[in-house]
C-alpha positions as CSV (number, residue, x, y, z in Angstrom):
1,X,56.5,-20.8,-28.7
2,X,54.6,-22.3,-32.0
3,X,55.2,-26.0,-30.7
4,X,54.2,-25.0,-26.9
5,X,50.9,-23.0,-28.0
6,X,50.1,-23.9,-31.8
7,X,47.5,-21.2,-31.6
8,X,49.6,-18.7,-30.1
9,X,50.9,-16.7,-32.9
10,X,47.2,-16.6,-34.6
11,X,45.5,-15.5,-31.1
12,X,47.9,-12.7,-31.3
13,X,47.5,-11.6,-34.2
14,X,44.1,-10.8,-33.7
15,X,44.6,-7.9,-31.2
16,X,45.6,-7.3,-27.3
17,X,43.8,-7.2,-24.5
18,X,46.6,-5.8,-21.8
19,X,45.4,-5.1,-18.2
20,X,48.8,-3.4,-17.5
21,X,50.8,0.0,-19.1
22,X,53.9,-0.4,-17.4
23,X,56.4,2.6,-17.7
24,X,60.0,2.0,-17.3
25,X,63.3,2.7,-17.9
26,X,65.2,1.9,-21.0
27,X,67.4,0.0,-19.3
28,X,68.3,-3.4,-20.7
29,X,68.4,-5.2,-17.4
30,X,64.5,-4.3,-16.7
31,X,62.7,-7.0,-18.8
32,X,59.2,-5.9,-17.9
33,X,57.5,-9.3,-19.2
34,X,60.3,-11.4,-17.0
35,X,59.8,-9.2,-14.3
36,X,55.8,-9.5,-14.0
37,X,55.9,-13.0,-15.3
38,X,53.9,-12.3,-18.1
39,X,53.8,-12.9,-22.0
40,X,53.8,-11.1,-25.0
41,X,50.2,-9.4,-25.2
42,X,49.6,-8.8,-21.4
43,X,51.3,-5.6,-20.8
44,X,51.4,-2.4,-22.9
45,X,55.1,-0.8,-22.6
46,X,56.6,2.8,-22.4
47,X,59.9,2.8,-21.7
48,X,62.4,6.2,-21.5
49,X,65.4,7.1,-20.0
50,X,65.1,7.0,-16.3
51,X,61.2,6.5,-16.4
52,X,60.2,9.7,-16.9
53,X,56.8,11.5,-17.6
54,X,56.7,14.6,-18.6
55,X,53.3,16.3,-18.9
56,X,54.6,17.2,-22.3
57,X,56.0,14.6,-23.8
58,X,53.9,13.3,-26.8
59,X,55.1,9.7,-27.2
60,X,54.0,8.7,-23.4
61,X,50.8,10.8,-23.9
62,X,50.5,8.9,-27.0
63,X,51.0,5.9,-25.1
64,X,48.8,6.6,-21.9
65,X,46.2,7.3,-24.6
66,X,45.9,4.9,-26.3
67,X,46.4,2.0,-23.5
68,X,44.1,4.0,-20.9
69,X,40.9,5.2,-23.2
70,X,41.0,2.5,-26.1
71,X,42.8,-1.0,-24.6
72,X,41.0,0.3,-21.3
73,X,44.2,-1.5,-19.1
74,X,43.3,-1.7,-15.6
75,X,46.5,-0.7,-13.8
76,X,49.3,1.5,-14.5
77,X,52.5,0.5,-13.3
78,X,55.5,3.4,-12.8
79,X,58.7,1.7,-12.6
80,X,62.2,2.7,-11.2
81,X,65.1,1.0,-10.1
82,X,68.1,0.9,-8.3
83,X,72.0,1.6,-10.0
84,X,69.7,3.7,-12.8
85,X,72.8,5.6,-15.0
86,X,70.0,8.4,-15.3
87,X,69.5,8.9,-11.3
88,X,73.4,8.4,-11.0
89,X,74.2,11.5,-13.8
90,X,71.8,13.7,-11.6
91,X,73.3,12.9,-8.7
92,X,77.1,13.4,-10.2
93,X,75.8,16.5,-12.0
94,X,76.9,15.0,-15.1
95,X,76.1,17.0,-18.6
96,X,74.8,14.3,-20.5
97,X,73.5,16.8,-23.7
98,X,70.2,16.6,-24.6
99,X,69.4,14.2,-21.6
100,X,70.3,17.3,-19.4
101,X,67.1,18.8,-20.7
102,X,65.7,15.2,-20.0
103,X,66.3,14.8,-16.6
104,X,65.7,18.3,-15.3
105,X,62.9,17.5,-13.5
106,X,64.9,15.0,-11.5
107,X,67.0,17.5,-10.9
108,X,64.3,19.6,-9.2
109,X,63.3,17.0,-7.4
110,X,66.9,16.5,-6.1
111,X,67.1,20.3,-5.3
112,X,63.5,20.1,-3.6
113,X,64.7,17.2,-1.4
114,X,68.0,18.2,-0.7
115,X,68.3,17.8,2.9
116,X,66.8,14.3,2.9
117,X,69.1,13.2,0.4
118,X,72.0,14.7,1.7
119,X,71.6,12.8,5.0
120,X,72.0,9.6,2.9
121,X,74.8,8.1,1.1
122,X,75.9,5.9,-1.7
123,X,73.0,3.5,-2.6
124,X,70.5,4.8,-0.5
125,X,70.6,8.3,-1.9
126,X,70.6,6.9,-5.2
127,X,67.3,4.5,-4.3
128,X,65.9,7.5,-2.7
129,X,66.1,10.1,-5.4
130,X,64.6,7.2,-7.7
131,X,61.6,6.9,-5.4
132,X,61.0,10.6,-5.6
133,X,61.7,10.5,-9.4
134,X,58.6,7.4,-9.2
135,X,56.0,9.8,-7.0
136,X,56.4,12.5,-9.2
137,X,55.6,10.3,-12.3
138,X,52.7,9.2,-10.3
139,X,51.5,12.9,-9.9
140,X,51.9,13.9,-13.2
141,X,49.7,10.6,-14.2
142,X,47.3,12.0,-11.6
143,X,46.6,15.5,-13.4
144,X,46.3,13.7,-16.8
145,X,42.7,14.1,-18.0
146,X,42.6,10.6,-19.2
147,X,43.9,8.8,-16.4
148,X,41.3,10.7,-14.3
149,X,38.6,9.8,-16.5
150,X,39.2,6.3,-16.1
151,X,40.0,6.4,-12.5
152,X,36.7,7.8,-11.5
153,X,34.6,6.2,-14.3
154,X,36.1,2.6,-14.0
155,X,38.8,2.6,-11.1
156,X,41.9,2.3,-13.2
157,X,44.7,1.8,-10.6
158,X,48.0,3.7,-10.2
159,X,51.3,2.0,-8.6
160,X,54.7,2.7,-7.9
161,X,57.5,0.2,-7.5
162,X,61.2,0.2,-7.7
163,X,62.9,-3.0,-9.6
164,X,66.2,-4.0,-7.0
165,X,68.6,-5.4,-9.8
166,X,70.9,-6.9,-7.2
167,X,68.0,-9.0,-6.0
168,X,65.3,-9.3,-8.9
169,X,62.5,-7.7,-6.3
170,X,59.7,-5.5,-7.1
171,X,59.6,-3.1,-3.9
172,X,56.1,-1.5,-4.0
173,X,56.1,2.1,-3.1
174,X,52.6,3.6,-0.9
175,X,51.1,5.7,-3.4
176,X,47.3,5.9,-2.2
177,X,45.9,9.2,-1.7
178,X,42.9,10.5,-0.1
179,X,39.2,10.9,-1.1
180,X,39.9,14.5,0.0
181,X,43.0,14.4,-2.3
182,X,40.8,12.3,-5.3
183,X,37.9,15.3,-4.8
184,X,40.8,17.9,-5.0
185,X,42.3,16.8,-7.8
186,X,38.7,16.1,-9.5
187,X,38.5,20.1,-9.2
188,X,41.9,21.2,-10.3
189,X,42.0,18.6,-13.3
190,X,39.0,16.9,-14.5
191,X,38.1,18.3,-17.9
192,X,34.5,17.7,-18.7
């Protein structure tokens, strides 16, 4: 990196400017940076087991926080995959220990869903149930005060994609809601 950018390391050092939060799973095989095509300094990372956000957890509020009100990125990116072990233990009802408690609200959303992910099979459940796992992410980032803050005030952007490990593709999911939707959710979950 030095002899390909001498001033590389010393830009760096003196802060980051990301325009992307990207939250992922901790899966090794989902290199973010590779993915995106990006380098080091261009996307703030939160990774967890199975890309989940709880409206609880303090280390992904800590890191919405800090990348949405003080580096002020621009998009936040929720990614899934497919073959994720965490979707697969939900969908084996596998007791995992303390990533039982983890994962519970995949397994509501399994439960909520059952009928359409009954009708699938193999892969396509498993993609499916990840895809659900994704919108619900994206809901919870909806209601956070933070992220509606910077939506309204400066249009920070929301997206969904799922990460196909068998062919390196980023498969966007639609995610858009409604002014009606925006206005509704102003009401329920703006604090002011």
């Amino acid at each position: 990196m030095a002899e390909a950018n001498p001033h590389y390391f010393t830009s760096s050092a003196k802060g980051q400017t990301p325009r992307i939060l990207w939250i992922g799973c901790s899966d090794s095989r989902i290199p973010e940076t590779v993915i995106l095509g990006t380098k080091p300094g261009e996307v703030f990372v939160h990774r967890n087991i199975a890309n989940m956000i709880h409206s609880t957890d303090l280390s992904s509020l800590a890191v919405i926080e800090f990348s949405v009100r003080h580096l002020k990125v621009q998009h936040i990116i929720v990614c899934g995959h497919t073959s994720c072990g965490g979707v697969g233990a939900v969908l084996g009802n596998q007791t995992l220990g303390i990533l039982d408690t983890w994962l519970q609200p995949m397994r509501q959303l399994r439960y909520k869903h059952a009928k359409e992910l009954e009708s699938l099979e193999g892969d396509s459940k498993s993609t499916k149930l990840s895809q659900l796992n994704i919108k619900n992410g994206l809901e919870t980032l909806r209601g956070n005060a933070t992220v509606i803050e910077a939506m309204k005030e400066r249009g920070l952007q929301l997206h969904g994609t799922v990460y196909n490990l068998s062919t390196g593709t980023l498969e966007p999911l639609e995610s858009e809601e409604t002014e009606d939707d925006f206005k509704a959710r102003l009401t329920a979950f703006e604090m002011k």
